[in-house]
C-alpha positions as a Markdown table, in Angstrom:
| # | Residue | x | y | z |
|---|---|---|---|---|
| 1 | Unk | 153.1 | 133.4 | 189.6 |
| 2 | Unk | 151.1 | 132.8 | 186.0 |
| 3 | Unk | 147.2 | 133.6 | 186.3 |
| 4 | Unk | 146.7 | 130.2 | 185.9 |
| 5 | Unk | 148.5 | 128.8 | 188.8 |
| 6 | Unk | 146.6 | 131.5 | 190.7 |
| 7 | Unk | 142.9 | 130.6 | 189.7 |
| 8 | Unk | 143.8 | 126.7 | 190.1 |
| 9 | Unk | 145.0 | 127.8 | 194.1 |
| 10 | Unk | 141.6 | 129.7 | 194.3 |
| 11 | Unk | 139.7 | 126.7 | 192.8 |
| 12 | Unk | 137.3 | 125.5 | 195.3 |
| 13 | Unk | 137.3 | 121.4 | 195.7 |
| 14 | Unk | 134.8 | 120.8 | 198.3 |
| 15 | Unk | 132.2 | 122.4 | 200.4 |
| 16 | Unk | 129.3 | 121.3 | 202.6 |
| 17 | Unk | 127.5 | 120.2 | 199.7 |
| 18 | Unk | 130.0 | 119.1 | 197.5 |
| 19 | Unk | 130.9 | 116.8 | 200.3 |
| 20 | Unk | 130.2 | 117.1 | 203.7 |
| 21 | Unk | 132.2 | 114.1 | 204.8 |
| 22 | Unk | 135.2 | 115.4 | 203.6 |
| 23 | Unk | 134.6 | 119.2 | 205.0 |
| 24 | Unk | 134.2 | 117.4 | 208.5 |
| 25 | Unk | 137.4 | 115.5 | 208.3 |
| 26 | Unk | 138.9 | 119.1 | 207.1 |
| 27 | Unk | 138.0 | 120.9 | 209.8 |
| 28 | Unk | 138.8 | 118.4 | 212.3 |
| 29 | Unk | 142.5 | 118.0 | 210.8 |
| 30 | Unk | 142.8 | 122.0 | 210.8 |
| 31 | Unk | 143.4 | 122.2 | 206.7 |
| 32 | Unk | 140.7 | 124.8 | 207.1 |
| 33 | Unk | 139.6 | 127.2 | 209.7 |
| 34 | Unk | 136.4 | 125.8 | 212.5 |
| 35 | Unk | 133.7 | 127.6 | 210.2 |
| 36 | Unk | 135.6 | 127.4 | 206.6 |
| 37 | Unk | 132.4 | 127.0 | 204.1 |
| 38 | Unk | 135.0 | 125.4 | 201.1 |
| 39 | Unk | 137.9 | 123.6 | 200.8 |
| 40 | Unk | 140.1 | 124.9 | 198.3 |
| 41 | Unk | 143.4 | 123.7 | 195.8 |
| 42 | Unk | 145.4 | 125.5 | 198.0 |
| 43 | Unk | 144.4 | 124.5 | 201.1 |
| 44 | Unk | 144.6 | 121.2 | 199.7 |
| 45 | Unk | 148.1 | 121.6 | 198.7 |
| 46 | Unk | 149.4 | 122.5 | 202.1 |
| 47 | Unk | 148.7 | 119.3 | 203.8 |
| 48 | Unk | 151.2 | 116.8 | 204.1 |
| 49 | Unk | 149.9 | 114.0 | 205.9 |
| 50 | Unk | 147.0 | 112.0 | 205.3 |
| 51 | Unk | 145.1 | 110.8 | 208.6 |
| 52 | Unk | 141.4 | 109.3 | 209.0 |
| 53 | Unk | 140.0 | 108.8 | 212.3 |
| 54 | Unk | 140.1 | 104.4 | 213.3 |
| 55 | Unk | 140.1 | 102.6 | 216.4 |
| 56 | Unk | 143.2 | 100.5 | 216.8 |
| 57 | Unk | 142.8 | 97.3 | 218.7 |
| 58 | Unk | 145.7 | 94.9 | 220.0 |
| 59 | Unk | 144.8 | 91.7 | 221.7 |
| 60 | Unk | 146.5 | 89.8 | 224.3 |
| 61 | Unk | 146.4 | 86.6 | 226.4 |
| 62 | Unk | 143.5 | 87.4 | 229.8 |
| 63 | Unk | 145.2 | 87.3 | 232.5 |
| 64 | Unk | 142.3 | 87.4 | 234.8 |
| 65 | Unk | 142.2 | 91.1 | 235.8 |
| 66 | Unk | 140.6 | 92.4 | 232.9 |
| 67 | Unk | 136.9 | 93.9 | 233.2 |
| 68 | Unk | 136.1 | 93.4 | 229.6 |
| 69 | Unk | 137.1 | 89.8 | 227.5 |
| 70 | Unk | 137.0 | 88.7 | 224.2 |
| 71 | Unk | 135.7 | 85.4 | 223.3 |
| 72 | Unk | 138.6 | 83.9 | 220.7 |
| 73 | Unk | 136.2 | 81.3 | 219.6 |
| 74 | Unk | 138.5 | 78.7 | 220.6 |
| 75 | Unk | 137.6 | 78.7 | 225.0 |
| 76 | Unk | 140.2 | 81.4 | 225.2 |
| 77 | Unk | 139.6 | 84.7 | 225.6 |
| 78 | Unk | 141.7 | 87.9 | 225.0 |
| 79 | Unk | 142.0 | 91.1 | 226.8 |
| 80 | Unk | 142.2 | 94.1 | 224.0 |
| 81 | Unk | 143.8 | 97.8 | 224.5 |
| 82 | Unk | 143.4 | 100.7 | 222.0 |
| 83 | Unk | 146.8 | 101.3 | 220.2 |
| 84 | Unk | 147.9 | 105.3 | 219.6 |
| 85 | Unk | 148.6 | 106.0 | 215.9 |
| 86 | Unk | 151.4 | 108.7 | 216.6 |
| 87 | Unk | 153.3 | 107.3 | 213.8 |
| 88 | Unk | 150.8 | 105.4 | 211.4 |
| 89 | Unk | 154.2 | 103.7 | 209.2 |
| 90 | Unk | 154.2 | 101.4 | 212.4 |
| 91 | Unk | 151.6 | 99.3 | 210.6 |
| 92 | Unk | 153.3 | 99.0 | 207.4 |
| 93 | Unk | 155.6 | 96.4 | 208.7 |
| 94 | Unk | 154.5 | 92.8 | 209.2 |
| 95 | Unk | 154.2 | 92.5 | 212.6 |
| 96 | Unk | 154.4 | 95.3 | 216.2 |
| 97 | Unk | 156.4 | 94.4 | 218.6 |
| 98 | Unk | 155.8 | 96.1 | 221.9 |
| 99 | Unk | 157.9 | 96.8 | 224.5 |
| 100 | Unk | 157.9 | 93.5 | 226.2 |
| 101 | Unk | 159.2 | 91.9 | 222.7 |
| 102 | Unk | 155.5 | 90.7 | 221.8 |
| 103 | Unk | 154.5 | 90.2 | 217.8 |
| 104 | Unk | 151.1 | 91.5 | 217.0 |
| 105 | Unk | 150.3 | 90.7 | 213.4 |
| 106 | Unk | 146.8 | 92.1 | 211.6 |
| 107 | Unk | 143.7 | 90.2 | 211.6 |
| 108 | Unk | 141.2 | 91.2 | 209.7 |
| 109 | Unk | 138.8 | 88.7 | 211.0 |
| 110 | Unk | 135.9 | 90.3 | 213.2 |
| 111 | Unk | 134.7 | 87.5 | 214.9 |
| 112 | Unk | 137.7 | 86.0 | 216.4 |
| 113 | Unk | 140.4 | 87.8 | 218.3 |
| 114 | Unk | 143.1 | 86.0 | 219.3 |
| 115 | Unk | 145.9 | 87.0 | 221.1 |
| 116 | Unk | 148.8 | 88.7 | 219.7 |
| 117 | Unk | 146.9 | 90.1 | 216.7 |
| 118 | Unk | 145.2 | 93.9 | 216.0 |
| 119 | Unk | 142.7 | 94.9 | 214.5 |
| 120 | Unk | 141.0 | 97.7 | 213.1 |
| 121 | Unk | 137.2 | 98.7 | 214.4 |
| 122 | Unk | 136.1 | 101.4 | 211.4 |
| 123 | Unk | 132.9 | 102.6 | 212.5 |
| 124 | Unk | 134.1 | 106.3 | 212.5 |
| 125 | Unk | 132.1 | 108.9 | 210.3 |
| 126 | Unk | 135.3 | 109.4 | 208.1 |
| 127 | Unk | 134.7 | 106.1 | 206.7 |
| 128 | Unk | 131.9 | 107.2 | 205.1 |
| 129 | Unk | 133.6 | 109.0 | 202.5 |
| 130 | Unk | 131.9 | 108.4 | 199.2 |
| 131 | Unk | 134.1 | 110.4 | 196.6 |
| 132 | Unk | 137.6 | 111.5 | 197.1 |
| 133 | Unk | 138.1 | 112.8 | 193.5 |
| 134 | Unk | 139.5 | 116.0 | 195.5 |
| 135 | Unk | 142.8 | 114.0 | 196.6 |
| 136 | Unk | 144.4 | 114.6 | 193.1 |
| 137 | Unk | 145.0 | 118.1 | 194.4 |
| 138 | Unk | 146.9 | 117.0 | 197.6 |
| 139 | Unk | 150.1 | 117.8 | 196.2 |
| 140 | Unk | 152.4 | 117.5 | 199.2 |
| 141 | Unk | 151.0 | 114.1 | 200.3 |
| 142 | Unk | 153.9 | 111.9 | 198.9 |
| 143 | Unk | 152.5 | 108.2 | 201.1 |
| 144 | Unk | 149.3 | 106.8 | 201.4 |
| 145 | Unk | 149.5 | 105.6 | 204.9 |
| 146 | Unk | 148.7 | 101.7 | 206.0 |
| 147 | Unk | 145.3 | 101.3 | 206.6 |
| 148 | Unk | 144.3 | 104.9 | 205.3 |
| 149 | Unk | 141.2 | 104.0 | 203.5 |
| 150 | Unk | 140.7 | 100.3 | 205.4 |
| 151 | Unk | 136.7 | 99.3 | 205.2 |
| 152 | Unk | 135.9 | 102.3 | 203.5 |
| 153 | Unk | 132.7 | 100.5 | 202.4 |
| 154 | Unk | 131.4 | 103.7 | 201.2 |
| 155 | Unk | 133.9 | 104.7 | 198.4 |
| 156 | Unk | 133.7 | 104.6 | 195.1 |
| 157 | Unk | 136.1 | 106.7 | 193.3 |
| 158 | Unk | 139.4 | 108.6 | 194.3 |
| 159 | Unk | 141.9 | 110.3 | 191.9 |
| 160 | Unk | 145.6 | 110.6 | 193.1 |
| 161 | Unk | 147.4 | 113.1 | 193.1 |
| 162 | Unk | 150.7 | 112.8 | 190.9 |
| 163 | Unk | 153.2 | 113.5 | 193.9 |
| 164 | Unk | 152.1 | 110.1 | 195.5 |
| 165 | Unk | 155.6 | 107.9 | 195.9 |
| 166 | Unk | 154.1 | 105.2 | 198.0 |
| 167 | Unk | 150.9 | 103.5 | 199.3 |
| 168 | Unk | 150.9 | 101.6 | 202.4 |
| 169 | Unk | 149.8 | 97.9 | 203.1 |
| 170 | Unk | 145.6 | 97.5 | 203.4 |
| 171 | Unk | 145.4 | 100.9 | 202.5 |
| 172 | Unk | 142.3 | 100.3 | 200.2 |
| 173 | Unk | 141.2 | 97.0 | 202.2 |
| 174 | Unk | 137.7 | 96.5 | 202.6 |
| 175 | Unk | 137.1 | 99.2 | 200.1 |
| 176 | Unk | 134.6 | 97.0 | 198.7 |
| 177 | Unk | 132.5 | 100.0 | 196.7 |
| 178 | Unk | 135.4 | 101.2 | 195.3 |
| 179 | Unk | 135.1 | 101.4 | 191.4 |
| 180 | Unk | 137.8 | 104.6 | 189.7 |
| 181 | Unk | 141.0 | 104.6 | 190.8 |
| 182 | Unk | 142.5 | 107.8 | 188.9 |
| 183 | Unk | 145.9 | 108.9 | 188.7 |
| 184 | Unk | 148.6 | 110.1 | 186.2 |
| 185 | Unk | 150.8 | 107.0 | 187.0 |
| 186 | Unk | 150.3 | 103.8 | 184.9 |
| 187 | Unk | 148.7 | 100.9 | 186.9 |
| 188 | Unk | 151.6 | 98.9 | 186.8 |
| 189 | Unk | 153.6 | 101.9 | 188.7 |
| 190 | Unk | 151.1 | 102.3 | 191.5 |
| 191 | Unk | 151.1 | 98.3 | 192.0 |
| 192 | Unk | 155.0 | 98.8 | 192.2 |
| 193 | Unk | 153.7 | 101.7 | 195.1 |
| 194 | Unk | 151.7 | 99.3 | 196.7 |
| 195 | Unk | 154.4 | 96.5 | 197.0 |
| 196 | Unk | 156.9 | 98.7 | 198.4 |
């Protein structure tokens, strides 16, 4: 291995100053170990999937039963159940359908939950992310997943890394702050990403 590619593995990319949002979400995801002070290139490069903390919400008709109701705005009201996120590439598509053949389609509307949709609550401390500058050493991430960054109010510049070969729908929804978007790729290629 050349000197260079050694000092660029050694290269430290984060610690809990740099940014502590991002050392929180490492430790959590095990990229480094429980009392790791810095995240390097190399620990970086290792990780393969991408995966934020949210709260995935699908709403369905009340039947009755339910303890807890959701107004719909409309004199219906919904009964909601927290979706696992096993396999995050199950929001890329337009719609869910569960096991009993229902459609649930994304809403991002916060006020009104109808039936049949999901939703995202993104309250979690990861969404506080400010910089992710860091990512453009991620080198075996190849997908942004859908949803990844969703209402990432907080975030303001992020630099991908040039193995990226796809970004998943909403991935940068709500990202409302969000004013660099780096990456070796022209912009037309990573809108082709994004459409995929």
């Amino acid at each position: 291995m050349k000197e260079k590619d050694v000092n660029n593995e050694q290269k430290v990319i984060a610690t809990n100053k740099t940014n502590p949002v991002l050392m929180k979400i490492a430790r959590r995801e095990k990229w480094i170990k429980p009392f790791a002070k810095k995240l390097t290139a190399e620990d970086a490069s290792r990780i393969t999937e991408l995966r934020f903390q949210k709260l995935f919400v699908a709403f369905v008709p009340a039947n009755g039963d339910e303890e807890m109701l959701v107004d719909a705005g409309d004199g219906n009201y919904s009964a909601f159940f927290t979706i696992e996120y096993d396999d995050i590439n199950m929001f890329d598509a337009e719609e869910i359908i569960d096991a009993s053949g229902n459609a649930f389609r994304f809403s991002d509307d916060q006020e009104i939950h109808r039936p049949y949709t999901f939703g995202i609550w993104n309250t979690l401390p990861d969404a506080t992310l400010e910089h992710f500058d860091e990512f453009e050493y991620f080198t075996g991430v190849t997908s942004i997943p859908p949803f990844a960054f969703y209402r990432f109010k907080n975030l303001k510049s992020i630099v991908l890394p040039p193995s990226i070969k796809k970004i998943g729908q909403h991935a940068f929804l709500g990202c409302i702050s969000l004013e660099s978007v780096k990456s070796e790729l022209q912009l037309g290629d990573i809108v082709k990403l994004i459409k995929q």
